[in-house]
C-alpha positions as a Markdown table, in Angstrom:
| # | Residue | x | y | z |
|---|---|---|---|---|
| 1 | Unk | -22.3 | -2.3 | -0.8 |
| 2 | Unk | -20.0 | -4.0 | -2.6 |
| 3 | Unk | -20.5 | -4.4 | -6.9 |
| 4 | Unk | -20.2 | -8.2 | -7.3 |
| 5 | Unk | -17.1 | -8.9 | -9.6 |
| 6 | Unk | -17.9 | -9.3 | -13.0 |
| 7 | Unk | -16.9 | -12.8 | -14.4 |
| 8 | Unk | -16.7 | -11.9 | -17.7 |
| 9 | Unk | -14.1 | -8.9 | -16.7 |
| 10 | Unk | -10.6 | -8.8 | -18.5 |
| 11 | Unk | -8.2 | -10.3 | -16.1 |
| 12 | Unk | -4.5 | -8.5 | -16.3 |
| 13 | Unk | -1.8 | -10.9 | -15.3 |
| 14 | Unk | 0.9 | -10.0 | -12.8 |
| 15 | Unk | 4.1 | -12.9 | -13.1 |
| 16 | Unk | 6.3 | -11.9 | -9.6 |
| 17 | Unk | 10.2 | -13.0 | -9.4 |
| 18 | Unk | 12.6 | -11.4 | -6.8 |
| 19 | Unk | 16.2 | -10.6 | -7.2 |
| 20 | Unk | 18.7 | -10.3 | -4.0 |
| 21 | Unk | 18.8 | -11.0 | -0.7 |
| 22 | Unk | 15.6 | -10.3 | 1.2 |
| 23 | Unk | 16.9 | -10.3 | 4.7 |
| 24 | Unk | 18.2 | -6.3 | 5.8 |
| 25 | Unk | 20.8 | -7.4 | 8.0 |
| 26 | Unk | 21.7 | -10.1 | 5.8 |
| 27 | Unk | 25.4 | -9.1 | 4.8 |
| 28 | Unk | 26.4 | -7.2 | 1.4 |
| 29 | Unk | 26.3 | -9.1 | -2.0 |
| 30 | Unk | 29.7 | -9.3 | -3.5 |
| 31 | Unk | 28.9 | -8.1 | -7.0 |
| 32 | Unk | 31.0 | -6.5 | -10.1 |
| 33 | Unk | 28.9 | -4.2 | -10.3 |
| 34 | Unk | 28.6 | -3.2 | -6.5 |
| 35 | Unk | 25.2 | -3.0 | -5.6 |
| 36 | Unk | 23.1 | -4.1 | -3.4 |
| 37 | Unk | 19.5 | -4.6 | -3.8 |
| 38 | Unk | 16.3 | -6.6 | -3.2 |
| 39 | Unk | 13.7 | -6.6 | -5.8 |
| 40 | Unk | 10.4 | -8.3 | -6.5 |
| 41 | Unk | 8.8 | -7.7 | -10.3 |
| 42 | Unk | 9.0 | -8.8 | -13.4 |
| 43 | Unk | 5.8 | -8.5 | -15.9 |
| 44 | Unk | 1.9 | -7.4 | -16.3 |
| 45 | Unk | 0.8 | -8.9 | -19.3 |
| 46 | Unk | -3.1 | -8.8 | -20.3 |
| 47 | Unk | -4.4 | -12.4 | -20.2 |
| 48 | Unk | -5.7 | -11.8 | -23.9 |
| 49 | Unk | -2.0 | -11.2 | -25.2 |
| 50 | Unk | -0.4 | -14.4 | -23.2 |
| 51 | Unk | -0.5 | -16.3 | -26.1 |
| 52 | Unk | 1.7 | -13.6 | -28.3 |
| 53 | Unk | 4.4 | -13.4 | -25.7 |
| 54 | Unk | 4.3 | -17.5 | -25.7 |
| 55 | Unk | 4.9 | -17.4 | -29.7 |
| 56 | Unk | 7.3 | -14.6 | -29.7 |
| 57 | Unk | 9.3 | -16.8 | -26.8 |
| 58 | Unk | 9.1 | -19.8 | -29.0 |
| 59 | Unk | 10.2 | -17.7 | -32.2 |
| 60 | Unk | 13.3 | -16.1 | -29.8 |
| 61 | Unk | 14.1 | -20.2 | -29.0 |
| 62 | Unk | 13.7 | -21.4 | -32.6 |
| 63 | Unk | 16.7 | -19.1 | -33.4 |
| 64 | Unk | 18.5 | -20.9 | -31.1 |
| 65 | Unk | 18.1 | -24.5 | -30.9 |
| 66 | Unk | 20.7 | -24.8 | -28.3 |
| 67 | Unk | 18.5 | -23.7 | -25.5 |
| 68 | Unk | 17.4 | -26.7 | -23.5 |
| 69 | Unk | 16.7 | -25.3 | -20.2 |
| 70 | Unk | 14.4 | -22.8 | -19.0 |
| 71 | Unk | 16.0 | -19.3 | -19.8 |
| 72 | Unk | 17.4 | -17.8 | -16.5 |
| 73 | Unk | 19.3 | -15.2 | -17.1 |
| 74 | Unk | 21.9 | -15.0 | -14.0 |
| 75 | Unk | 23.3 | -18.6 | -15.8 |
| 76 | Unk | 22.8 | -16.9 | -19.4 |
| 77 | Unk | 24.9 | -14.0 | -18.4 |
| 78 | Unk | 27.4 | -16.3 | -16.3 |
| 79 | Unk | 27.4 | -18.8 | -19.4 |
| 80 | Unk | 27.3 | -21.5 | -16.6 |
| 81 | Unk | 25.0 | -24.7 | -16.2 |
| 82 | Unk | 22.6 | -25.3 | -18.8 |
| 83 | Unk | 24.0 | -22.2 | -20.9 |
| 84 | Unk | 27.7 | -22.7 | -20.7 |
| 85 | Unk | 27.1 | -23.5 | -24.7 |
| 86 | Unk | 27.0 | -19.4 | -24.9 |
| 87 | Unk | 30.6 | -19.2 | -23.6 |
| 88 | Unk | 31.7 | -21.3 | -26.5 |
| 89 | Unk | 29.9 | -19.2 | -29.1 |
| 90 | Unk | 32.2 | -17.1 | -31.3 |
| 91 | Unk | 32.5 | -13.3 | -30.5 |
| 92 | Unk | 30.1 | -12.4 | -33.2 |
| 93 | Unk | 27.3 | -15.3 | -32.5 |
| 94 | Unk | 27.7 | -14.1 | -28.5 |
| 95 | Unk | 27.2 | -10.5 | -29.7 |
| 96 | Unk | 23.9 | -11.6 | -32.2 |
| 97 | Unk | 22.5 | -14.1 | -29.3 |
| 98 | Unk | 22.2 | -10.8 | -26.6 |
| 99 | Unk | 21.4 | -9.0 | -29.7 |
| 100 | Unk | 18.2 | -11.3 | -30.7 |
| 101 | Unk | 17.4 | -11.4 | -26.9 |
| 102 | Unk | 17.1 | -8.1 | -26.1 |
| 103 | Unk | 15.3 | -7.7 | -29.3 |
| 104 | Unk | 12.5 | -10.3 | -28.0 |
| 105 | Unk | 12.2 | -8.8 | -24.9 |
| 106 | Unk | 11.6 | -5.4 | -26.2 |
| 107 | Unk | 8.9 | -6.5 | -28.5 |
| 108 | Unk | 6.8 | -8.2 | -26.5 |
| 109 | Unk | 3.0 | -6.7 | -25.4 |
| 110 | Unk | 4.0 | -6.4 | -21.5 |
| 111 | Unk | 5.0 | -4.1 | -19.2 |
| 112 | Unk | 7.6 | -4.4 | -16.8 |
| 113 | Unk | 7.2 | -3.6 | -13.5 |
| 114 | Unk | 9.2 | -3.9 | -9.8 |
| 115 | Unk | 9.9 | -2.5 | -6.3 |
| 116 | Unk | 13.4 | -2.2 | -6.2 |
| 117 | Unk | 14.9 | -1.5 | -2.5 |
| 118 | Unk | 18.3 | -0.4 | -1.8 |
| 119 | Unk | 19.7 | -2.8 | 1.5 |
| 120 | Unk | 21.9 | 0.3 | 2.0 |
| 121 | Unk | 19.9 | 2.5 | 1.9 |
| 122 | Unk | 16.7 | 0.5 | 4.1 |
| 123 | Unk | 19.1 | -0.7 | 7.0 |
| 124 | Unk | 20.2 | 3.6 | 7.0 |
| 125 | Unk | 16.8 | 4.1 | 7.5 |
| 126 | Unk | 16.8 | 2.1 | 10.8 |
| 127 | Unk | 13.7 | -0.3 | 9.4 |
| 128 | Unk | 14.1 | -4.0 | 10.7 |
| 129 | Unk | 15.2 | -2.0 | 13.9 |
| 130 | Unk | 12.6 | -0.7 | 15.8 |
| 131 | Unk | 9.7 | -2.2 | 17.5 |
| 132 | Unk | 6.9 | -3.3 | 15.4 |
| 133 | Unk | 9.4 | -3.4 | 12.4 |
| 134 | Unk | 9.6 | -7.0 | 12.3 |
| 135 | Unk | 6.7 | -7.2 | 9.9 |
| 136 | Unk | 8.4 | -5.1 | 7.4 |
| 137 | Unk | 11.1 | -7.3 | 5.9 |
| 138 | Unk | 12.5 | -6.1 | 2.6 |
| 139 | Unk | 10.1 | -8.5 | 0.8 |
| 140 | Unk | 7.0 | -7.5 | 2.3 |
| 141 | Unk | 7.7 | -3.8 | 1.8 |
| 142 | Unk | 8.2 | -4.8 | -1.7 |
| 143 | Unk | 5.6 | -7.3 | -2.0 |
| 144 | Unk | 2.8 | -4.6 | -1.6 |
| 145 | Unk | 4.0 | -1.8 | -2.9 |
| 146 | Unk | 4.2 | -3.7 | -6.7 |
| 147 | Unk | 1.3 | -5.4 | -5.9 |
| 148 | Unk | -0.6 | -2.2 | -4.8 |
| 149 | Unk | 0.4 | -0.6 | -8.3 |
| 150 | Unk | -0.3 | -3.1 | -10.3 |
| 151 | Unk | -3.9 | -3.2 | -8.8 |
| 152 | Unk | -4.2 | 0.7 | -9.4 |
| 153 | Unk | -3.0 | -0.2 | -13.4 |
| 154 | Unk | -6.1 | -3.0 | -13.5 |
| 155 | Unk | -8.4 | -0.5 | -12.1 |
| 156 | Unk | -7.2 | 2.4 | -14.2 |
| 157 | Unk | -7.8 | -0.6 | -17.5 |
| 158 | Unk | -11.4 | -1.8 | -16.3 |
| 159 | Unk | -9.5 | -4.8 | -15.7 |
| 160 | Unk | -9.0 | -7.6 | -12.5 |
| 161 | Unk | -5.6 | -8.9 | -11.5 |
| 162 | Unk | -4.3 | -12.4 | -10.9 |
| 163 | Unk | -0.8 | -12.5 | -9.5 |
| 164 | Unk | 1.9 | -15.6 | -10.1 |
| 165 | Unk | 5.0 | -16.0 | -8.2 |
| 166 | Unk | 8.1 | -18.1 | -9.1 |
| 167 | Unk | 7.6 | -21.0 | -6.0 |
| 168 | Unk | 10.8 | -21.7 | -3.7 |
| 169 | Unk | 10.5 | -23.7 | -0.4 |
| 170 | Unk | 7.2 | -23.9 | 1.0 |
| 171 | Unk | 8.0 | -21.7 | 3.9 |
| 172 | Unk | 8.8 | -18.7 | 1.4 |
| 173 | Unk | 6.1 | -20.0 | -1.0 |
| 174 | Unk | 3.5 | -19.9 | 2.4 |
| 175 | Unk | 4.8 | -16.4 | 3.6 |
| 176 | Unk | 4.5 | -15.0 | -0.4 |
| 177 | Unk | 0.7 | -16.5 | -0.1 |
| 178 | Unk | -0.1 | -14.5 | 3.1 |
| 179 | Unk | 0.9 | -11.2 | 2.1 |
| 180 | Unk | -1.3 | -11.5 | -0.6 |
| 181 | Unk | -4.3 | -12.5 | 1.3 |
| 182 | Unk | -3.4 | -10.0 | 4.3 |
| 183 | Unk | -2.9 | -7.0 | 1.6 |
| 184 | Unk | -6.9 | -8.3 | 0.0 |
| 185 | Unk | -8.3 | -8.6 | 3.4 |
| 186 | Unk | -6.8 | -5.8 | 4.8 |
| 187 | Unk | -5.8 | -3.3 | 2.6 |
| 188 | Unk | -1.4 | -1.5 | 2.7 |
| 189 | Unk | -0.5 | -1.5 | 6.1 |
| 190 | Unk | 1.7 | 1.5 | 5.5 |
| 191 | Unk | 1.1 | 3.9 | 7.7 |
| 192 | Unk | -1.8 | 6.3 | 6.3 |
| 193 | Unk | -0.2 | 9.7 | 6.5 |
| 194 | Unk | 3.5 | 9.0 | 5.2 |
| 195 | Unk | 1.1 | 7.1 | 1.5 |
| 196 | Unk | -1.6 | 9.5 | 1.1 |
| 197 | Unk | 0.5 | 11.0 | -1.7 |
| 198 | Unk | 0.7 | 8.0 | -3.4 |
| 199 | Unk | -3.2 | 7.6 | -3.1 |
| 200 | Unk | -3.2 | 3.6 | -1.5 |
| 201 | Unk | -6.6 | 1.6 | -2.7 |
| 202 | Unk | -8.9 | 0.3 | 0.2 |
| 203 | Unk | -8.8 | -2.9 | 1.3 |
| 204 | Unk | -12.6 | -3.2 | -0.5 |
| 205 | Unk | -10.6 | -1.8 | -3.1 |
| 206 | Unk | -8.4 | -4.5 | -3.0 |
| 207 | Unk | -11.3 | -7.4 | -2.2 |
| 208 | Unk | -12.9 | -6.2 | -5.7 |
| 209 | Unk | -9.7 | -6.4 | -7.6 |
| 210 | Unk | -7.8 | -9.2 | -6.5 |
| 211 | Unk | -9.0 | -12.1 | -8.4 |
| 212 | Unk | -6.2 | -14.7 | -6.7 |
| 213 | Unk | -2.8 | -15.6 | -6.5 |
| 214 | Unk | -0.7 | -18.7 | -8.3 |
| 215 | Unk | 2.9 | -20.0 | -7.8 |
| 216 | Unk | 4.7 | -21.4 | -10.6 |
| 217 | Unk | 8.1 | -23.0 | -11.6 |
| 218 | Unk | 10.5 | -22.4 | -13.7 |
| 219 | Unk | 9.2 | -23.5 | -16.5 |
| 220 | Unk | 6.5 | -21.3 | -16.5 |
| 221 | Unk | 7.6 | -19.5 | -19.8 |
| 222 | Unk | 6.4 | -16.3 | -18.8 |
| 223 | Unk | 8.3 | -16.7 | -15.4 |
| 224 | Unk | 11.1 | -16.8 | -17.5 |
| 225 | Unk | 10.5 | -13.2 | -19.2 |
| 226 | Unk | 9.9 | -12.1 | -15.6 |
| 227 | Unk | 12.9 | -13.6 | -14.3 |
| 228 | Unk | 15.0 | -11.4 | -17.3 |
| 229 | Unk | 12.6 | -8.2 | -16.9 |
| 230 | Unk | 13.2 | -8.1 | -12.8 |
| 231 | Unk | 16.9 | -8.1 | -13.0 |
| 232 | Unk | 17.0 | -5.4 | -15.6 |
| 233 | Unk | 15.0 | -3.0 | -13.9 |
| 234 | Unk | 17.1 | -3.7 | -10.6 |
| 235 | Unk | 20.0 | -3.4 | -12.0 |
| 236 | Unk | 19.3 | 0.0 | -15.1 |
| 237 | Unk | 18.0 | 1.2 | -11.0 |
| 238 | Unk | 21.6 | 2.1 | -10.4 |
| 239 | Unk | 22.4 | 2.1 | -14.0 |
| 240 | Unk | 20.5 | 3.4 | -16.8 |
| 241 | Unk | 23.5 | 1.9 | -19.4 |
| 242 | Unk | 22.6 | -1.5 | -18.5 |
| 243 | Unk | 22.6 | -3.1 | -21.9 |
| 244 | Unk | 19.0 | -5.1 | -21.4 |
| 245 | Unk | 17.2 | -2.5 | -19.4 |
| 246 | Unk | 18.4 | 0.3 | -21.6 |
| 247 | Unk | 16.8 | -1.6 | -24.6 |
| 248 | Unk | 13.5 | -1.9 | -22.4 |
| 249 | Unk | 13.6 | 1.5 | -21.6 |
| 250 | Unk | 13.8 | 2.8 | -25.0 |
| 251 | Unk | 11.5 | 0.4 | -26.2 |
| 252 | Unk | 8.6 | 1.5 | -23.9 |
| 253 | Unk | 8.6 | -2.0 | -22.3 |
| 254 | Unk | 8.2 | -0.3 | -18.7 |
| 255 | Unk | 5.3 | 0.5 | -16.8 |
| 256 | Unk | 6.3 | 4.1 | -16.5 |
| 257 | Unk | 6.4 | 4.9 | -20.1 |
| 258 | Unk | 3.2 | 3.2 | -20.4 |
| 259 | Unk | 1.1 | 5.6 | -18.1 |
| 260 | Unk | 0.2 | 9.2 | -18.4 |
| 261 | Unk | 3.2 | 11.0 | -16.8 |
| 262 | Unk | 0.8 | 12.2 | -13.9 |
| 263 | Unk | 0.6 | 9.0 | -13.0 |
| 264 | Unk | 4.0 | 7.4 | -13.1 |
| 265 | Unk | 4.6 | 8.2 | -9.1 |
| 266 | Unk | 2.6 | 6.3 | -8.6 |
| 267 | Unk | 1.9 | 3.2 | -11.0 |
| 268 | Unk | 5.4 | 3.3 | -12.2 |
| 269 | Unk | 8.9 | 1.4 | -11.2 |
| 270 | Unk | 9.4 | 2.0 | -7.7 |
| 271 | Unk | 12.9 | 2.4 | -6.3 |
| 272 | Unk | 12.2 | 2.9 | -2.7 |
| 273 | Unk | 15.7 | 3.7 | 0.4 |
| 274 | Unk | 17.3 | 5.4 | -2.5 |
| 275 | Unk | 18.9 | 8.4 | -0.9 |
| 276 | Unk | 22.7 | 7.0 | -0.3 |
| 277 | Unk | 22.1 | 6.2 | -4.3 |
| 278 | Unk | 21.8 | 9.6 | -5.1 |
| 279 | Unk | 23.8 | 11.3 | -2.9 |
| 280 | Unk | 26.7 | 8.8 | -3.9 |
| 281 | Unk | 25.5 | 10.0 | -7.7 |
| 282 | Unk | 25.3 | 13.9 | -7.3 |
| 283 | Unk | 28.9 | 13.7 | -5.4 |
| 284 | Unk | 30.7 | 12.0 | -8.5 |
| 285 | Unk | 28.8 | 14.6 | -10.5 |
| 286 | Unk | 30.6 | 17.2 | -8.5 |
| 287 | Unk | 34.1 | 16.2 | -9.7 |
């Protein structure tokens, strides 16, 4: 029998934003940078520290009075929209706004987490293909792998874990929702033998732990970190030199750091249809 949750239990606080196309047969993201992912992640922050990261967001914003939009960082690094203002900044003030940002990010009491799948790598793999593999688009895979980890994390911390999701159309919003309610009903549906390694919770597991889930805007300020903190990890996947990941990564601001190294497989960052990445990588490493 079941424990009954304890109400007075520490809740950790999982904020969800995806990055790329979710579709695998979708076709290849133009990109100067020439990758191609899907990604959902972003941040686990205990609820007791919410309230730093909130006054360490409005110190960041203080700096720079300019801001009048939620921060979203494909416009900030496009300087387009509501930050076009950062295109107009002298070369120095450009170079001390990234500078401040990256600083903000790295200082904050979270931990950044994601399931970052290469398309590549997962249409290679033949998933989306076969029969049965409908249910496994790109974001479900990705959905419950984070998800699963994150649960594992609020286990490992005595704590319970309530999940928020940046909303989009209710269709996607209504198809978010029910993964999370099939994954706390019914436990991974991965099959058992391929994830035994990576030691999946039960679905009571799952019932116990999974306090509920919450969509937000974009003016959810810690959607906004989340936003920033998915993109990084997607992109530093491919390329450790990414300016805002690299900060993160030094900094200790990822889940993996922030585990025992035992159990980094499997709480950590999750890059999952890899194996075109690092055979591309150990063939340049050849010449």
């Amino acid at each position: 029998m079941l424990t009954a949750p304890n109400p007075k239990q520490p809740l950790l606080h999982l904020y969800l934003d995806e990055t790329g196309p979710r579709h695998p047969d979708r076709a290849a993201v133009q990109t100067k940078h020439g990758n191609d992912w899907f990604a959902i992640g972003g941040i686990l922050v205990r609820a007791a520290d919410e309230d730093a990261v909130k006054s360490a967001l409005a110190a960041f914003r203080q700096q720079w009075p300019q801001i009048t939009a939620p921060l979203h960082l494909t416009d900030m690094r496009s300087e387009k929209k509501k930050f076009a203002w950062i295109g107009r900044l002298s070369g120095n003030d450009r170079d001390r706004f990234w500078s401040s940002y990256r600083t903000f990010l790295a200082s904050i009491p979270v931990a950044g987490t994601a399931c970052v799948i290469d398309r590549p790598g997962y249409v290679a793999r033949g998933y989306g293909k076969r029969e049965g593999d409908s249910k496994w688009l790109l974001c479900r895979s990705a959905f419950d792998i984070v998800v699963e980890r994150a649960a594992k994390l609020a286990k490992q911390q005595g704590h319970r874990l309530k999940i928020f999701y940046e909303m989009a159309d209710p269709a996607t919003n209504a198809m978010i929702e029910g993964y999370f309610h099939r994954i706390k009903s019914n436990g991974m549906g991965f099959d058992a033998q391929n994830s035994a390694k990576y030691l999946p919770l039960t679905a009571a597991d799952f019932q116990h732990l999974l306090l509920d889930i919450e969509g937000k805007d974009k003016s959810n300020r810690l959607m906004q970190i989340a936003d920033t903190y998915v993109y990084a990890i997607a992109r530093g996947s491919y390329d450790r030199k990414f300016g805002i990941y690299r900060r993160l990564a030094e900094s200790g601001r990822l889940v993996t750091s922030q585990v025992a190294i035992e159990h980094a497989p499997i709480l950590g960052v999750k890059t999952y249809c890899f194996e075109l990445v690092t055979a591309s990588r150990n063939n340049k490493g050849r010449v």
